[in-house]
N, C-alpha and C positions, 0 to 999 in steps of 0.2 A: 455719239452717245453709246454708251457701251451695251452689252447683251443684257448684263441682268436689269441693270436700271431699267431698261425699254420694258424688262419683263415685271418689273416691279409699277409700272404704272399701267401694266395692264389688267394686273393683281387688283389693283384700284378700281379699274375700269367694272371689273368682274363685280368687286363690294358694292358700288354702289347702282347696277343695272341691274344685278343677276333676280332680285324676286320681281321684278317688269318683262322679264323674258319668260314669254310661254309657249313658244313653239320650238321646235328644230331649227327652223329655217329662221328666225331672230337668234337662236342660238350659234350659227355659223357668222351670221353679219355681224355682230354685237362681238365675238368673241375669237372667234378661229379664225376669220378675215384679219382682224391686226395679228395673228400670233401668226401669220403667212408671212402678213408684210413685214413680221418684226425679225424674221429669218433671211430678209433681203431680198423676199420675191416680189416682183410686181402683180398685183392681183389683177390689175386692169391688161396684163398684156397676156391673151390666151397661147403664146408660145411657150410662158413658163408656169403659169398657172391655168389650168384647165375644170373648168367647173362641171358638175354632173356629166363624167366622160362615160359615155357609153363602154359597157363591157359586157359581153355576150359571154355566157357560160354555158356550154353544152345547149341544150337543147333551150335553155332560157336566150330570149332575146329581149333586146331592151333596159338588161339589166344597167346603174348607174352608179358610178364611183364619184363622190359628193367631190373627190378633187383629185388632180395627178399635177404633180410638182417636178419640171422638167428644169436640167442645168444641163448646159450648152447642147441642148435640143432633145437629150437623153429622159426619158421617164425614172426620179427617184425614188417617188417617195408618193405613196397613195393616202388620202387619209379621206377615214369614213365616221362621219360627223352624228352623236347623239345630242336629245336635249340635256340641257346641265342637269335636270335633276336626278338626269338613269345611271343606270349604274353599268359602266362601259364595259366591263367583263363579262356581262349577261349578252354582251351579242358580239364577241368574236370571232365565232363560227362565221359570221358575215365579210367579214374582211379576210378572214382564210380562204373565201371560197373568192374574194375580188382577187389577193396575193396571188392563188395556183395562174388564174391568167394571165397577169402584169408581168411586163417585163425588169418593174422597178424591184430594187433591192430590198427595202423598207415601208413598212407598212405603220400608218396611227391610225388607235383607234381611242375616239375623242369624245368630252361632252363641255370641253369649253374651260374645263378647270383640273381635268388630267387628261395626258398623255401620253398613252403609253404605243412605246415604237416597238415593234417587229422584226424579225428578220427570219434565216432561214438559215442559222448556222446546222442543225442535226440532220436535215434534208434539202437537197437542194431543189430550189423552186417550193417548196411547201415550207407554210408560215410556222412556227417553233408557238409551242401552246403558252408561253412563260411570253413578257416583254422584255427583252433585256435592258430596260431604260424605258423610267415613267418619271413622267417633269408635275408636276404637285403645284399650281399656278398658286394655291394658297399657302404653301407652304415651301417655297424656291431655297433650295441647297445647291450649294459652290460647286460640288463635284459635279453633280447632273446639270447645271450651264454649263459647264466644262466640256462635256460630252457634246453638248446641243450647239455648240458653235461649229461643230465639224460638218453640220446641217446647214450652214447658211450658204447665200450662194456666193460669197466669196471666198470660204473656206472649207468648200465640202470638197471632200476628198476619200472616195469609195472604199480603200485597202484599210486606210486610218482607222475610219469606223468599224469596219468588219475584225479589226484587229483588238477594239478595245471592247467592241459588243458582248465580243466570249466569255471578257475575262468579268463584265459586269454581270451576265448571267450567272454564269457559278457561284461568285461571293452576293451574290441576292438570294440564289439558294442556298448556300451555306450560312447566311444568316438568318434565314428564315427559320433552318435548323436547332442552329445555337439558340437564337431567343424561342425554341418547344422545348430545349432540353433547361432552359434558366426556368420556365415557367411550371414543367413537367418532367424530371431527368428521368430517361427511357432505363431500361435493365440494361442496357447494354453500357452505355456512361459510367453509371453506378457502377458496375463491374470493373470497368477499367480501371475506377480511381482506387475502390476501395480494396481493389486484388495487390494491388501497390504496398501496402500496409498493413492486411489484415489477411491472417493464415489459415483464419476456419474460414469449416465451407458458409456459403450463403441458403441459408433457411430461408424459407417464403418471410417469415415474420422478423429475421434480419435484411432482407431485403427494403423489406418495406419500413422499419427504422432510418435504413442507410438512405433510403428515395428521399425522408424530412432530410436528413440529416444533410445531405449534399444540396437542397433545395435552399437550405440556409447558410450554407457553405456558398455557394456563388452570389445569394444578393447582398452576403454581407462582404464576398469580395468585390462587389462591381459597385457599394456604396461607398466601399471603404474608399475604392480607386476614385470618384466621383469628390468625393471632399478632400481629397488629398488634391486631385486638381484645383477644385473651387475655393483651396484654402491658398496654393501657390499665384488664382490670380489674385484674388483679394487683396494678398500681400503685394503686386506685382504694381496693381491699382494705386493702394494706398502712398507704395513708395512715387508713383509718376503723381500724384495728385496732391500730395503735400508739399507744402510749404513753406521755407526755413522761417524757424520763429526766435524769437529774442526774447530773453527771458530776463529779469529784473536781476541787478546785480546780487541783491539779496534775498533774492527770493529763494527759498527753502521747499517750494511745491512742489511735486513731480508732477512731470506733461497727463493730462488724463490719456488712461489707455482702452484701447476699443478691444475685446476680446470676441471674435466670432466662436459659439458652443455650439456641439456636434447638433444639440437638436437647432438650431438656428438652419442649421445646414441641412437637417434633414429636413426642413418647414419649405425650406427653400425650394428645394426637388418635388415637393410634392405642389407646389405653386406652380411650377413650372413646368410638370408634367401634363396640368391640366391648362396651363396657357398656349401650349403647344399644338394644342386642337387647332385655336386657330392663326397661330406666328408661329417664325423660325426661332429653333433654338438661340441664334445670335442676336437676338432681339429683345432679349427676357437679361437685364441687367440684375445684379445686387450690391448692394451698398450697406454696410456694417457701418452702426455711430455708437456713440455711448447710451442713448437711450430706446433703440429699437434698430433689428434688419430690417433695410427697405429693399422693395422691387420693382425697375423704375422698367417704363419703356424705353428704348434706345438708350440707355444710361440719362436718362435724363429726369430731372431733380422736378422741372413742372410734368412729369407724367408716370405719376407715382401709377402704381396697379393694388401695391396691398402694403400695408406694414406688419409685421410681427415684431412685438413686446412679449418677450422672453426672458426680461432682468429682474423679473420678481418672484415671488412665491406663485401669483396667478401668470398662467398665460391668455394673452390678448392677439387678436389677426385687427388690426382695421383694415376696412375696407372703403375704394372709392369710386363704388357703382354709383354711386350721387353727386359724383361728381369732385375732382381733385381738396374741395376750399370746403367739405361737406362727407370726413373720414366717419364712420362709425364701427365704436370695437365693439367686437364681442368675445365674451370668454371661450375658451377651449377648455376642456374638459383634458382631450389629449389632441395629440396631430393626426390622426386622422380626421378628426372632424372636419380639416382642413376640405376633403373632399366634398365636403357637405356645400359648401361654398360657390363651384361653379358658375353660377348663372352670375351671380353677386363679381366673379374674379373676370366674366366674358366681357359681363357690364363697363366694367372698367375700362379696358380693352377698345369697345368698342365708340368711347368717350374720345378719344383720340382720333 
């Protein structure tokens, strides 16, 4: 069975224990114990998995490391376990302070449904305050299993990971950057584009014209780029998913045609913005017909999530928080309203 599948039914496991676990210590059994074994370590054999390993820090004795993760006899990989409901960046000062000791290279610090790994590329022996890699048990993306297989124990290989960790940290910082300046373009941005084109100086009150100016300038390039994709699968779909049809010798009809429009497209993005909360982007289908865009789960025609009816003068979303056989529309006024929706678009969702 492969990596992600394993991880995808522990995704599962997580839905439907996680509001029954209220401790820490059901927190590690319940959730970070399979996500050990699911890495290919034996939890039962203390050669490679080591439970509450004592680590002494200066003058603290007694202190305990919830786990050390050894391959061929070597200490990897420490990880220090929260309950799922905390918030695991509020105590990494703790596993900085287990890292400085350890002689493992990598460090997680966990609550059962992220993960985020450690290492020590800007100091050596001292933990890097960023993770270079955090695994989202609810939301599992390709690239980050990708990573996490160099972690198992038949394919971890210490140079590999130290070599791809660097290059994960920087483009995690540098996009943490890009999406402040999509959301907020700094004086410095604005400068560079608009010194490009424009010859007078920048006055505080051109400045701050140019800050909307450029603020609208990128979302309407990164939507435009967005439906230009979602329009090439659509069409990509359509052509594997039809049908050759035969058409009456005399017949004089033309084949009805399905036309996806830009707001259809943007209805879609903002559906899918907020289904993202809780699935993967891959998992959020659409489907254009002649009389409404639907959006199905896994592409799939029994697990509709919402329709949008956009072929008339009114716009309508139905909705199947009540369940698939049980749609109920309601008008929009505009697409934002769309956001108003939520619980109604989780409901659905969680119907499945």
């Amino acid at each position: 069975m492969d990596l992600k599948l394993k991880l995808e039914q522990l995704h599962q496991r997580v839905i439907h224990l996680k509001d029954q676990i209220n401790t820490e210590e059901a927190t590690k059994n319940a959730f970070v114990m399979p996500f050990i074994q699911i890495l290919g370590y034996d939890i039962f054999n203390p050669t490679e998995v080591i439970p509450e390993h004592i680590c002494d820090i200066g003058t603290k004795k007694g202190e305990k490391i919830d786990y050390v993760i050894k391959n061929n006899n070597e200490p990897i990989l420490i990880i220090e376990c929260k309950h799922w409901k905390e918030n695991v960046d509020a105590h990494n000062s703790q596993l900085h302070r287990y890292f400085h000791v350890s002689k493992a290279r990598f460090g997680v610090l966990t609550n059962g449904l992220l993960y985020n790994f450690y290492t020590d590329l800007e100091q050596p022996n001292i933990m890097d305050e960023k993770p270079f890699l955090t695994l989202n048990i609810e939301d599992l993306k390709d690239n980050v299993i990708k990573v996490l297989e160099s972690f198992t124990k038949q394919a971890y290989h210490l140079e590999t990971i130290l070599d791809s960790a660097e290059g994960l940290k920087y483009i995690k910082a540098i996009r943490k950057e890009f999406e402040k300046e999509i959301e907020q373009p700094s004086d410095e941005l604005v400068k560079l584009l608009v010194n490009r084109f424009f010859d007078k100086p920048l006055t505080a009150n051109r400045m701050a014209t140019f800050k909307e100016y450029t603020k609208k300038a990128l979302a309407i390039s990164i939507n435009e780029s967005i439906s230009h994709r979602l329009k090439s699968a659509l069409h990509i779909n359509e052509k594997i998913e039809e049908e050759p049809k035969v058409n009456p010798v005399d017949s004089n009809h033309d084949a009805p045609k399905v036309t996806t429009t830009d707001e259809e497209l943007e209805g879609f993005q903002i559906v899918k913005a907020i289904l993202r909360e809780k699935i993967g982007a891959e998992r959020i289908a659409a489907r254009d017909t002649q009389s409404y865009f639907g959006v199905l789960l896994d592409d799939n025609n029994r697990k509709p999530l919402c329709r949008l009816h956009f072929n008339s003068a009114n716009k309508y979303i139905e909705l199947f928080h009540n369940g698939k056989d049980a749609g109920e529309k309601v008008l929009l006024n505009n697409l934002d309203e769309i956001y108003g929706f939520r619980e109604e678009l989780h409901g659905a969702l969680g119907r499945y």
